[in-house]
C-alpha positions in Angstrom: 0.0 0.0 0.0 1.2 3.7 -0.3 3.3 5.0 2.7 1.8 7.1 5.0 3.6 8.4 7.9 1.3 8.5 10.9 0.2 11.6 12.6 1.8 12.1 16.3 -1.0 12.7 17.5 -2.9 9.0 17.1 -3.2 7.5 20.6 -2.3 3.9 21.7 -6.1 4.1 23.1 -7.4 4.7 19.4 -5.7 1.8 17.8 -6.7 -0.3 20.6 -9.9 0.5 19.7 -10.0 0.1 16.1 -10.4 -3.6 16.7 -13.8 -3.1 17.4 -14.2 -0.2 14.5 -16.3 0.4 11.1 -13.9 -2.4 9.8 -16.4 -5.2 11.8 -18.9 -3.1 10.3 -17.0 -4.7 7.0 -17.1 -8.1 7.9 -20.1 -8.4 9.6 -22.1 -6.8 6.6 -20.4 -8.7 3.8 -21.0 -11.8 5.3 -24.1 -13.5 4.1 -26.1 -16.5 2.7 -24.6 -16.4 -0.3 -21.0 -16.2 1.2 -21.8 -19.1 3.2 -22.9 -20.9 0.4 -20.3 -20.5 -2.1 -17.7 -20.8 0.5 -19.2 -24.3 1.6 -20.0 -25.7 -1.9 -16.3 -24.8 -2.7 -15.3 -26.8 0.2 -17.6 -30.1 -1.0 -16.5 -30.0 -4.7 -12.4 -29.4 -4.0 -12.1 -29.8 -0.8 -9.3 -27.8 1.2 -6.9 -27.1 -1.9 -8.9 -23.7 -2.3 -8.1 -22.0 1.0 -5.9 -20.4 -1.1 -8.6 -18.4 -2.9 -10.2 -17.2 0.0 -7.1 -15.9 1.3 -6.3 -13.8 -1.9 -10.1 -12.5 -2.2 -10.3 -11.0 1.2 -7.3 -9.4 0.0 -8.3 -8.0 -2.7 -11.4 -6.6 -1.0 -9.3 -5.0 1.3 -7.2 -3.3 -1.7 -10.9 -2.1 -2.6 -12.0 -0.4 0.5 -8.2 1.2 1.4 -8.1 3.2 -2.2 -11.8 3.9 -1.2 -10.9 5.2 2.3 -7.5 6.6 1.1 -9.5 9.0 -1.5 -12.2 10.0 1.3 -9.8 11.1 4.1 -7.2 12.8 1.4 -9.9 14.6 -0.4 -12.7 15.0 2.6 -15.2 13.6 -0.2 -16.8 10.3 -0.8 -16.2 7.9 -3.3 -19.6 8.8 -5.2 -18.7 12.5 -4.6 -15.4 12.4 -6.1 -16.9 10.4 -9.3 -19.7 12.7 -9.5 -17.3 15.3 -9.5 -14.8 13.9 -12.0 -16.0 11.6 -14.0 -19.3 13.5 -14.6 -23.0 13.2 -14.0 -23.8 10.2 -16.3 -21.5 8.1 -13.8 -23.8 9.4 -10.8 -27.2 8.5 -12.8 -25.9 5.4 -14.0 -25.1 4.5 -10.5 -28.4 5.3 -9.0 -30.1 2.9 -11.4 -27.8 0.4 -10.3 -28.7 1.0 -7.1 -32.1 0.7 -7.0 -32.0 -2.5 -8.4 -29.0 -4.0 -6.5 -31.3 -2.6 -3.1 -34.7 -4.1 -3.8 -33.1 -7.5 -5.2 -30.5 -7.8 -2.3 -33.3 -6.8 0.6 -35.5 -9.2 -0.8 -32.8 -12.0 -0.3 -31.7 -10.8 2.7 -35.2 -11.2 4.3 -35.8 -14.5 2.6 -32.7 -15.9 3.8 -33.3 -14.3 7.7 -36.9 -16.3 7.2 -35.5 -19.4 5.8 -32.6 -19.4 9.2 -35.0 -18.2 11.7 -37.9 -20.9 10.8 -35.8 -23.4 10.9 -34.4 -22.5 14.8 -38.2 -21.7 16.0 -40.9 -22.4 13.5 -43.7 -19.7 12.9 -46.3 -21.7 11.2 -46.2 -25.3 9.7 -45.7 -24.5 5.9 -41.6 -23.4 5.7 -42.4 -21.1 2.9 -45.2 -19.0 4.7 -43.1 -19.2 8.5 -40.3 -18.1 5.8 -42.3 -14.5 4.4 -43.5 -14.1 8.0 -40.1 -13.9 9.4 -38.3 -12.1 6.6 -41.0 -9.0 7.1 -40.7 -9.4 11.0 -36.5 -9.2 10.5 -37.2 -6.2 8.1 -39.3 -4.2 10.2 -36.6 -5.5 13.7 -33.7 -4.0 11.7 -35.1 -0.9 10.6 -36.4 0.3 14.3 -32.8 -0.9 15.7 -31.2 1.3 13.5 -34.0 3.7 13.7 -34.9 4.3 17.5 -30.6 3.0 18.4 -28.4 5.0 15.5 -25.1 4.4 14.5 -24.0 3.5 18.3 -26.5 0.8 19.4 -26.2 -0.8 15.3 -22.1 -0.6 16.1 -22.7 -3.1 19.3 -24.9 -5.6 17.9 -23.1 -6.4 14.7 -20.3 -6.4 17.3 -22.1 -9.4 18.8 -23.2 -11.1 16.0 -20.1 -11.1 13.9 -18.3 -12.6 17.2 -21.5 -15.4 17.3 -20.9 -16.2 13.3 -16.9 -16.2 14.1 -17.1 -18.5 17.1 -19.2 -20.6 15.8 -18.3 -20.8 12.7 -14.8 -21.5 13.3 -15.6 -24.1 16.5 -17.3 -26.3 13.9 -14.8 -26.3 11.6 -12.3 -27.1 14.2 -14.4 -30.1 15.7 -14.8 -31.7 12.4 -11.0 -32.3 12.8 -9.9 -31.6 9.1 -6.5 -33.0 8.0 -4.2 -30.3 9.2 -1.2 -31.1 6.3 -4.3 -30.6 3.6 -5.3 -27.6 5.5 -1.5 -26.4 5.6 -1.2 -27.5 1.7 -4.7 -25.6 0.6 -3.4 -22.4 2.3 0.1 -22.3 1.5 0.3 -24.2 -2.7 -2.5 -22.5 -4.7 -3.4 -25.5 -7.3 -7.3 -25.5 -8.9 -7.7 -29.2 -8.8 -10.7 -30.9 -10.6 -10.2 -28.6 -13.8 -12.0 -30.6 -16.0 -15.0 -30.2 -13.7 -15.4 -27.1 -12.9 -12.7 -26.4 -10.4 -11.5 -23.1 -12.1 -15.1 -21.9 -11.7 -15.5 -22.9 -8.0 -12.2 -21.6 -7.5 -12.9 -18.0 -9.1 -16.6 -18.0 -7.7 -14.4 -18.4 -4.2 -12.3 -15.7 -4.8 -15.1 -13.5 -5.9 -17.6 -14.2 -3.5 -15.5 -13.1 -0.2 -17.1 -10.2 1.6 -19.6 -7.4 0.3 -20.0 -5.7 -3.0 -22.1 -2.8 -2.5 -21.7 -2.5 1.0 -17.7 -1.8 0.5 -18.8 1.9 0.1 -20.3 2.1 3.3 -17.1 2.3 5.1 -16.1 5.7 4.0 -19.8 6.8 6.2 -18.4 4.4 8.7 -15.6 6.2 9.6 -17.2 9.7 9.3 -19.6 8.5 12.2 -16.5 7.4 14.3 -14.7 11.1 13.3 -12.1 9.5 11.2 -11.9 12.9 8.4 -7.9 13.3 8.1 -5.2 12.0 6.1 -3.6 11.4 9.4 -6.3 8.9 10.3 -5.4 6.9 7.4 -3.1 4.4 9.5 -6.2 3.5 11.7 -8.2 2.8 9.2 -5.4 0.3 7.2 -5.2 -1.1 10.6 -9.4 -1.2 11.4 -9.8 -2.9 8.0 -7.0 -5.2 7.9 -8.7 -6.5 11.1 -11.9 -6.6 9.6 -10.8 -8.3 6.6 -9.2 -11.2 8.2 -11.9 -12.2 10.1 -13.9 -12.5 6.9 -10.9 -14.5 5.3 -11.3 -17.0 8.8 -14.7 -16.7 8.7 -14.5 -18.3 4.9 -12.0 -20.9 5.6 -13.9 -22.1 8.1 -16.9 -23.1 5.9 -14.8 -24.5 3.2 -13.3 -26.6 5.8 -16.7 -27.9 7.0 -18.0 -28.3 3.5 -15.3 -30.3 2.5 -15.5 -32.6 5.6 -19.4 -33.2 5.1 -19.2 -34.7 1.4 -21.7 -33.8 -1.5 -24.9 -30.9 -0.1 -28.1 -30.7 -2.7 -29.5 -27.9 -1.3 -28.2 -24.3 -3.1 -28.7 -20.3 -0.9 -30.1 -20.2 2.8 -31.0 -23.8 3.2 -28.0 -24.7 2.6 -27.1 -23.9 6.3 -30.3 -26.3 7.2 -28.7 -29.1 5.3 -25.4 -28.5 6.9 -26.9 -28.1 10.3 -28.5 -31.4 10.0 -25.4 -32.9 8.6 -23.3 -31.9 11.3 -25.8 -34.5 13.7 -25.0 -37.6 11.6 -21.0 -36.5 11.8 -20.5 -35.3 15.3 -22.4 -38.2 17.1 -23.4 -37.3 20.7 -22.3 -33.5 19.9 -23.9 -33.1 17.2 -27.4 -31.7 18.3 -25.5 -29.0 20.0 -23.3 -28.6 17.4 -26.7 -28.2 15.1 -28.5 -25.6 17.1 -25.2 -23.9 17.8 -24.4 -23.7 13.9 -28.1 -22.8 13.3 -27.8 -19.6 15.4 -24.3 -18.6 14.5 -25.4 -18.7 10.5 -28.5 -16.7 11.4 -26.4 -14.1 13.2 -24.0 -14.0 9.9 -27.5 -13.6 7.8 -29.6 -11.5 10.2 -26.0 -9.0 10.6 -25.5 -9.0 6.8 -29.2 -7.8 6.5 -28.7 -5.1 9.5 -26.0 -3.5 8.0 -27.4 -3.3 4.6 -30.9 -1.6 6.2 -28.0 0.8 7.9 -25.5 1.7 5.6 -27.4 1.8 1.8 -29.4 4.9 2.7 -26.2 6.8 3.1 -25.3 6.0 -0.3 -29.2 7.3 -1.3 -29.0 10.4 0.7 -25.3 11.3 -0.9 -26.8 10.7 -4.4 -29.2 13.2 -3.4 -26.9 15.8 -1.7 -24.8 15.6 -5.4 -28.2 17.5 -6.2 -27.0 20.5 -4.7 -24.3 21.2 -6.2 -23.7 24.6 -4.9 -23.4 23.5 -1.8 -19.7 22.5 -0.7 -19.3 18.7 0.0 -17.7 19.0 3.2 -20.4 21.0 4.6 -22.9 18.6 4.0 -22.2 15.6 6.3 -24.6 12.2 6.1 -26.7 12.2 8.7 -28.1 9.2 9.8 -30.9 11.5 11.6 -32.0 12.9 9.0 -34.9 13.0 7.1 -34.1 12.0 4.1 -32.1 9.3 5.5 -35.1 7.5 7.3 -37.5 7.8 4.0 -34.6 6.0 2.4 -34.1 3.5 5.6 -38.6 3.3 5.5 -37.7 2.3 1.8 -35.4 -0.6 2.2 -37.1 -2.0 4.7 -40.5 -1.8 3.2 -40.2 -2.0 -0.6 -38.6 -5.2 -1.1 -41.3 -6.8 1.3 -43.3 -7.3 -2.2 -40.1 -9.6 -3.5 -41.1 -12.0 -1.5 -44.6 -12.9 -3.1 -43.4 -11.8 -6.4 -40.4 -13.7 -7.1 -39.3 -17.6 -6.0 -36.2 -17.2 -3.7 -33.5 -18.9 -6.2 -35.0 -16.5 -8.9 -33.9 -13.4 -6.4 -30.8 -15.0 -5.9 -29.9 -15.7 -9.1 -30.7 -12.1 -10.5 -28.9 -10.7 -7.2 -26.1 -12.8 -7.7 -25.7 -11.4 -12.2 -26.1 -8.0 -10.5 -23.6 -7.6 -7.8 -20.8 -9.6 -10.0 -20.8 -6.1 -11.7 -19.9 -3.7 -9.0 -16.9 -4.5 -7.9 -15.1 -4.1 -11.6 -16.7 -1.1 -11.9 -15.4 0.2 -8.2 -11.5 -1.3 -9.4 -11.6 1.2 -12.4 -13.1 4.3 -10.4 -10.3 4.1 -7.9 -7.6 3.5 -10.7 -8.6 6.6 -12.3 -9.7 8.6 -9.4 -6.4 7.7 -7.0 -4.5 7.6 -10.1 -4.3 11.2 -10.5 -2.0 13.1 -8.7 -3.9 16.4 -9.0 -7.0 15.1 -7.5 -6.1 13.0 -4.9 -2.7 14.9 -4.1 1.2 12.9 -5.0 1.5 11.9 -1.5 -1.8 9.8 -1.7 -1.8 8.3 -5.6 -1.8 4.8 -6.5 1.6 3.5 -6.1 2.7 1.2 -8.8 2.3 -1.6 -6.3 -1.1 -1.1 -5.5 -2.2 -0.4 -9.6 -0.7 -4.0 -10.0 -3.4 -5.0 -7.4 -6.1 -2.9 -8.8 -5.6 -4.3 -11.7 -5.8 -7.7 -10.8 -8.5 -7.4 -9.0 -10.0 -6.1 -11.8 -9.2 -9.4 -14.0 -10.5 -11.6 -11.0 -13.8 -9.8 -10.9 -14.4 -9.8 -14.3 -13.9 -13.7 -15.0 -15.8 -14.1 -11.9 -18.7 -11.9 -12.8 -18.8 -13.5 -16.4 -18.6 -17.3 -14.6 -21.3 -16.1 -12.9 -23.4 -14.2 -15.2 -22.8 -17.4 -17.7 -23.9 -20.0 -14.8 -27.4 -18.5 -14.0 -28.3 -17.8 -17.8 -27.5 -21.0 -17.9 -29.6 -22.7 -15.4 -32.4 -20.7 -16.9 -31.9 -22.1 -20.5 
């Protein structure tokens, strides 16, 4: 990364503190059914030669969200500010349709997969597809009055608690199922694609592409403006805050390829995945395994239900910035996201109640099929704003510009999200053909 030299004045009591910072917010949000998912069929169809993959997408997220933050706290603008300003008002419309229709398809699953977790820990009614609706509205309306009535503090502690649920959890399993420690050493330390003639290169690719958020990434930069972090010489915490956040995500996803590649061949595909696992886990573990059911039950609805939390927290920032771009006589600094706001609660009302119509409209592997073609395009599209945008010196100041180092990433990450996008663009066309 580019070479910052830390203010003086950051405290040992700040970077103590970063551990629990807007990089958890990271994790906990990009964690969700469909990372559980891919992360877990990876594990059953190549077993533990992919940890590799996991390792290098995290990675590359976090390559993502320090150009992001890098740009913010040089530049006190956003991401979508800087664009806007830059690379012109088409970029701002085209990302508002994008948008919308990442939000409403993403909500939608979100809530499904909180019903599908939720009715299988304490059923609501005896048909799994209406307990399913009934809890995905009841999680909707939950989140939206946490963040709501509790603001950025109260949403702060309990994705705190549920990201350390999913991580404990999560990695306890993993470690009970006693995997092979020299194929656990080999899949982390040789990267190899193994079963290329059946689809190991796009397992492998899906793996590195389906680690952490998409969307969500851009919510850091409002993150750290709740926390006060608005100076170059914050910039330090914030590599060390993400860097945090990022790993756990990386453990987090070698920890379900580990258990899908000690439980053999799953059927089920999206949020009942986790109920096939769960049940698994009894036949595997003998007398631990109804505790280690229930326990894995909870801990995956914590990832879900957290994923969902953030997402009802964090998107109307990104609405409400579109908005302020409006005003364009009105200097950017000056105009702070503020998570009281008006216009951020129609936005959070809007989330929360919208996509409630996805779930009678649309059968759940349709949402997550469309979801899954749509957010495969984001993150390309973020790798070339921050090459362009941190790539000139005049915008983002010498001191803060790409390095060549960190192009070389961006542009790798750029080739990895591509292939993946198109693997997975190809795969669901597919299934529909």
């Amino acid at each position: 990364m580019d070479r910052v030299v830390p203010d003086k004045k950051t405290s040992t009591r700040r970077l103590s503190l970063a551990m629990i910072g807007p990089g958890i917010l990271v994790a906990a949000t990009g964690v969700g059914a469909g990372d559980l998912a891919t992360a877990t069929l990876a594990g059953t169809k190549l077993g533990t030669a992919v940890l590799w993959a996991v390792l290098v997408g995290a990675a590359l997220k976090y390559v993502l969200n320090e150009g992001l933050t890098r740009w913010q706290l040089a530049t006190d603008t956003t991401l979508l500010e800087g664009a806007v300003r830059h690379l012109g008002r088409p970029m701002q419309w085209t990302f508002m349709v994008y948008l919308l229709v990442w939000s409403y398809l993403v909500a939608m699953a979100l809530m499904s997969a909180c019903g599908v977790a939720a009715q299988a820990i304490y059923p609501l009614s005896e048909d799994p597809a209406t307990g399913k609706v009934m809890y995905g509205i009841l999680h909707s309306i939950i989140a939206a009055g946490l963040v709501l009535i509790g603001g950025y503090g109260l949403f702060e502690r309990i994705m705190s608690v549920c990201i350390g649920c999913m991580f404990v959890v999560v990695c306890v399993t993993a470690i009970v199922l006693r995997p092979p420690l020299a194929d656990v050493s080999a899949g982390l330390l040789v990267p190899r694609i193994p079963a290329l003639d059946e689809g190991g290169l796009s397992w492998t690719i899906a793996l590195l592409g389906g680690v952490g958020g998409t969307v969500t990434v851009l919510c850091y930069g409002y993150w750290i403006r709740e926390e006060g972090r608005s100076s170059p010489s914050d910039l330090p915490i914030c590599r060390l805050d993400l860097g945090v956040g990022y790993l756990m995500t990386a453990l987090f996803g070698l920890a379900m390829v580990v258990i899908g590649s000690q439980l053999g061949q799953l059927d089920a595909r999206g949020a009942t995945l986790i109920i096939e696992v769960a049940d698994m886990l009894v036949e595997r573990l003998g007398v631990l395994g109804p505790v280690a059911k229930w326990a894995f039950l909870i801990g995956a609805w914590g990832a879900i239900f957290s994923s969902l939390l953030g997402v009802w927290q964090s998107v109307p920032y990104l609405f409400s910035d579109f908005w302020k771009q409006l005003r364009p006589q009105a200097p950017s600094s000056a105009l702070p996201i503020d998570s009281r706001s008006t216009l951020y609660r129609l936005h959070l009302a809007a989330i929360a109640l919208v996509p409630i119509s996805g779930l009678f409209l649309f059968p759940f592997a349709t949402a997550m099929k469309v979801n899954g073609m749509v957010g495969a395009l984001f993150i390309p599209m973020l790798a070339v704003v921050l090459l362009l945008l941190n790539g000139n010196a005049k915008w983002v100041g010498q001191q803060f510009r790409n390095s060549l180092f960190t192009t070389v990433l961006l542009l790798l990450t750029l080739a990895v999200f591509i292939l993946a996008g198109a693997l997975q663009i190809s795969a669901a066309l597919a299934s529909w053909s």
